[in-house]
LOTIPA-663656 format. One record per residue (C-alpha): x, y, z. Coordinates in pm, 1 decimal, padded with zeros to 6 digits. Each point is the difference from the previous one (the first is absolute). Layout:
residues N
<site><xx>X</xx><yy>Y</yy><zz>Z</zz></site>
...
//
This chain:
residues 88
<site><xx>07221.3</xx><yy>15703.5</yy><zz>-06696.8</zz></site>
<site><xx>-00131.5</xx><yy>-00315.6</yy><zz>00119.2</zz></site>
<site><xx>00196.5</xx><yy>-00263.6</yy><zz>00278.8</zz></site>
<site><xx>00133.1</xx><yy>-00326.3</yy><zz>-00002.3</zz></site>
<site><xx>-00074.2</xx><yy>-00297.1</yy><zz>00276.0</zz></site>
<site><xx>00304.0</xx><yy>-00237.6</yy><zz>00023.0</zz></site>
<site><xx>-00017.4</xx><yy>-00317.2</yy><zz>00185.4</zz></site>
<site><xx>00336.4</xx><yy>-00017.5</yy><zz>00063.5</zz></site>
<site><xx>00224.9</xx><yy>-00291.9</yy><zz>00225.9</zz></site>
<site><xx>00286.0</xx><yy>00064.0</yy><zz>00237.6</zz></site>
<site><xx>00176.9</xx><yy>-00230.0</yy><zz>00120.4</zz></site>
<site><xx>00218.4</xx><yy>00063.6</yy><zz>00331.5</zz></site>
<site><xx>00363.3</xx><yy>-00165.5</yy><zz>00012.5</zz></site>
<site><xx>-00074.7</xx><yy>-00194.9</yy><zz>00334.9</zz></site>
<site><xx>-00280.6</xx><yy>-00189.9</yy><zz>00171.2</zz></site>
<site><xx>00084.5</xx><yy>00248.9</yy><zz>00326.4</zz></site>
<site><xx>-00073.2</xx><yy>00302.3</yy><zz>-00137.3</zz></site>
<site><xx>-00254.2</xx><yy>00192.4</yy><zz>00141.6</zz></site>
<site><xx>-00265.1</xx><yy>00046.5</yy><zz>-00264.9</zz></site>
<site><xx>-00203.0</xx><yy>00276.6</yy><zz>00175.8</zz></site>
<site><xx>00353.2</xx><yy>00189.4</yy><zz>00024.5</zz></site>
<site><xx>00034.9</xx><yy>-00118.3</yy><zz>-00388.0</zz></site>
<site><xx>-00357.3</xx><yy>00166.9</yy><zz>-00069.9</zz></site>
<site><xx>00117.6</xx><yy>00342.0</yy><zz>00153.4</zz></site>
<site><xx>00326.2</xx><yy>00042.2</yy><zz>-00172.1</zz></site>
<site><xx>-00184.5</xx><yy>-00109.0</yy><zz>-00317.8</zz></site>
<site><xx>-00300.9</xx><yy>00267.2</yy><zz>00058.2</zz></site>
<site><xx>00311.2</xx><yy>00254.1</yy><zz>00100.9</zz></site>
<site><xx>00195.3</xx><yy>-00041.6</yy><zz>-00341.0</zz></site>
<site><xx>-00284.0</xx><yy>00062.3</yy><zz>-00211.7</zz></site>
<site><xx>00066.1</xx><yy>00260.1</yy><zz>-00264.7</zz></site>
<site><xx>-00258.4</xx><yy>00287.2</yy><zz>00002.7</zz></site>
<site><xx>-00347.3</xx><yy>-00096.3</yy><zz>-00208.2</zz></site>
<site><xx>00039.1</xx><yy>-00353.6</yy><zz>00086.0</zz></site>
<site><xx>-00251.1</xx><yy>-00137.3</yy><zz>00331.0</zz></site>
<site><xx>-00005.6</xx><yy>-00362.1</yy><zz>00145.3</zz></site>
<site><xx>-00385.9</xx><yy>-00085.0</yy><zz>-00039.1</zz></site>
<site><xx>00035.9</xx><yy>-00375.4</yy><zz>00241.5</zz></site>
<site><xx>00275.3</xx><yy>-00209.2</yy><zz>00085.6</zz></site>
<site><xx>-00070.8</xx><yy>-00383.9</yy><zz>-00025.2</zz></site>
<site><xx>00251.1</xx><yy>-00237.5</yy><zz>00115.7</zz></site>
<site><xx>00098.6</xx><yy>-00355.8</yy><zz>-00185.7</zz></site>
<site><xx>00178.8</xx><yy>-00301.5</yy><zz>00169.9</zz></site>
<site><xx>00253.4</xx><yy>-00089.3</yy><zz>-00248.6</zz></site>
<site><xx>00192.5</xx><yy>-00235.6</yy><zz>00162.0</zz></site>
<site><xx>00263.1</xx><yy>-00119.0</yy><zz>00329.3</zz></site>
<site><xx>-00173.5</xx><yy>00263.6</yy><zz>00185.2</zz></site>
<site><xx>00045.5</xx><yy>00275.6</yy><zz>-00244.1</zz></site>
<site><xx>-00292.7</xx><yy>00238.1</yy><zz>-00065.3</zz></site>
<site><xx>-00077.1</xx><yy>00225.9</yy><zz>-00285.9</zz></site>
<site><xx>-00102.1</xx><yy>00330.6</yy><zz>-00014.4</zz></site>
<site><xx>-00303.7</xx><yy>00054.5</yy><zz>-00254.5</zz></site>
<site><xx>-00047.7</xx><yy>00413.3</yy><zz>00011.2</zz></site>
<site><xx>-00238.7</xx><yy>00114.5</yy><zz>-00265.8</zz></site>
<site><xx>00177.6</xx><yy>00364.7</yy><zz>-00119.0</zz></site>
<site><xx>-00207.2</xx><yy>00285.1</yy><zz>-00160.1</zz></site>
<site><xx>00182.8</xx><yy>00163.8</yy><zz>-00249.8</zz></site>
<site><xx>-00016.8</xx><yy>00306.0</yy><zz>-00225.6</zz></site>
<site><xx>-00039.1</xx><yy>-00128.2</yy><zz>-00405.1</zz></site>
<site><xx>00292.4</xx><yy>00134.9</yy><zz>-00132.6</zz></site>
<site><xx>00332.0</xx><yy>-00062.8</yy><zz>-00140.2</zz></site>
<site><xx>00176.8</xx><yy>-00253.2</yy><zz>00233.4</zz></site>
<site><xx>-00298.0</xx><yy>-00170.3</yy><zz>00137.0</zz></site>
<site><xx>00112.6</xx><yy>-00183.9</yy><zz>00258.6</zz></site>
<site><xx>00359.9</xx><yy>00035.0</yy><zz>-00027.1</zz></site>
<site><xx>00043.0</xx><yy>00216.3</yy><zz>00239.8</zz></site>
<site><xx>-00169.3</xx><yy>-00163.1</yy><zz>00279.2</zz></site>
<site><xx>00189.0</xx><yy>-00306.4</yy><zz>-00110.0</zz></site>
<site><xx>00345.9</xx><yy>00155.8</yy><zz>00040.8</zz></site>
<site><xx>-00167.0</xx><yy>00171.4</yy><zz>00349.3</zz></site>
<site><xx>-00063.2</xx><yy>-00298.4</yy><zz>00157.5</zz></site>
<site><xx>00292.7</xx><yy>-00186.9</yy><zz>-00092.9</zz></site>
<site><xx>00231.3</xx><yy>00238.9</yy><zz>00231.6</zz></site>
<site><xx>-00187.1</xx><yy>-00101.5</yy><zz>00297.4</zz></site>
<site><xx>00224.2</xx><yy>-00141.3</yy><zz>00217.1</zz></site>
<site><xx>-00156.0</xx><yy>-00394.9</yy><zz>00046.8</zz></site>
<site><xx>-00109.0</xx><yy>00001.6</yy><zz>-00358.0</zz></site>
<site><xx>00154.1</xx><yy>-00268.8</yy><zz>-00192.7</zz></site>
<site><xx>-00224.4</xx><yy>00019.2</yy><zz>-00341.5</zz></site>
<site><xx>-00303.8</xx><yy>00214.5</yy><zz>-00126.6</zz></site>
<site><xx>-00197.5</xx><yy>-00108.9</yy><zz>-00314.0</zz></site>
<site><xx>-00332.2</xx><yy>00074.5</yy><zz>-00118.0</zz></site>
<site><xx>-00256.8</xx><yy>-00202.4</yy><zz>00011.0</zz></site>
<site><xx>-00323.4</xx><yy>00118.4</yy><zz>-00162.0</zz></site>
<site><xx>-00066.1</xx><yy>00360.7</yy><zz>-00166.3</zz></site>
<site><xx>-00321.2</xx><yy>00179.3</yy><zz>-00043.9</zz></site>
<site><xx>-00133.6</xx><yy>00308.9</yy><zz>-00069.6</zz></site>
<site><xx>-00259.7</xx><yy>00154.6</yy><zz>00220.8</zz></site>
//
């Protein structure tokens, strides 16, 4: 089975978050096969900073999905989308 690389973009719900904090919780809810390969940050706007994690994935059914729905119940997290997908 091969993996997956997703470029994916989370966006906190406030400017004051702490986004090393953010990183953690995100690398903590991670369901098992999936790895954080880099973290890049992107000023969006008023302060407010994205997190950019590129997520390894197993190829199979779901994808994604279920780092999606993993990172969206991080406390701080106010949206999670995908940005690019690959397969390595």
């Amino acid at each position: 089975m091969g993996k997956v690389a997703a470029k994916m973009k989370v966006m906190p719900n406030s400017p004051e978050i702490d986004l090393d904090d953010l990183q953690q919780k995100l690398e903590e809810s991670l369901p098992q096969g999936a790895e954080i390969r880099n973290v890049e940050r992107d000023d969006v706007a008023f302060g407010l900073v994205a997190l950019l994690p590129m997520v390894v994935v197993p190829d199979d059914a779901g994808g994604t999905e279920a780092v999606e729905e993993a990172f969206s119940g991080v406390e701080g997290v106010e949206s999670v989308k995908v940005e690019e997908v690959g397969r390595l």
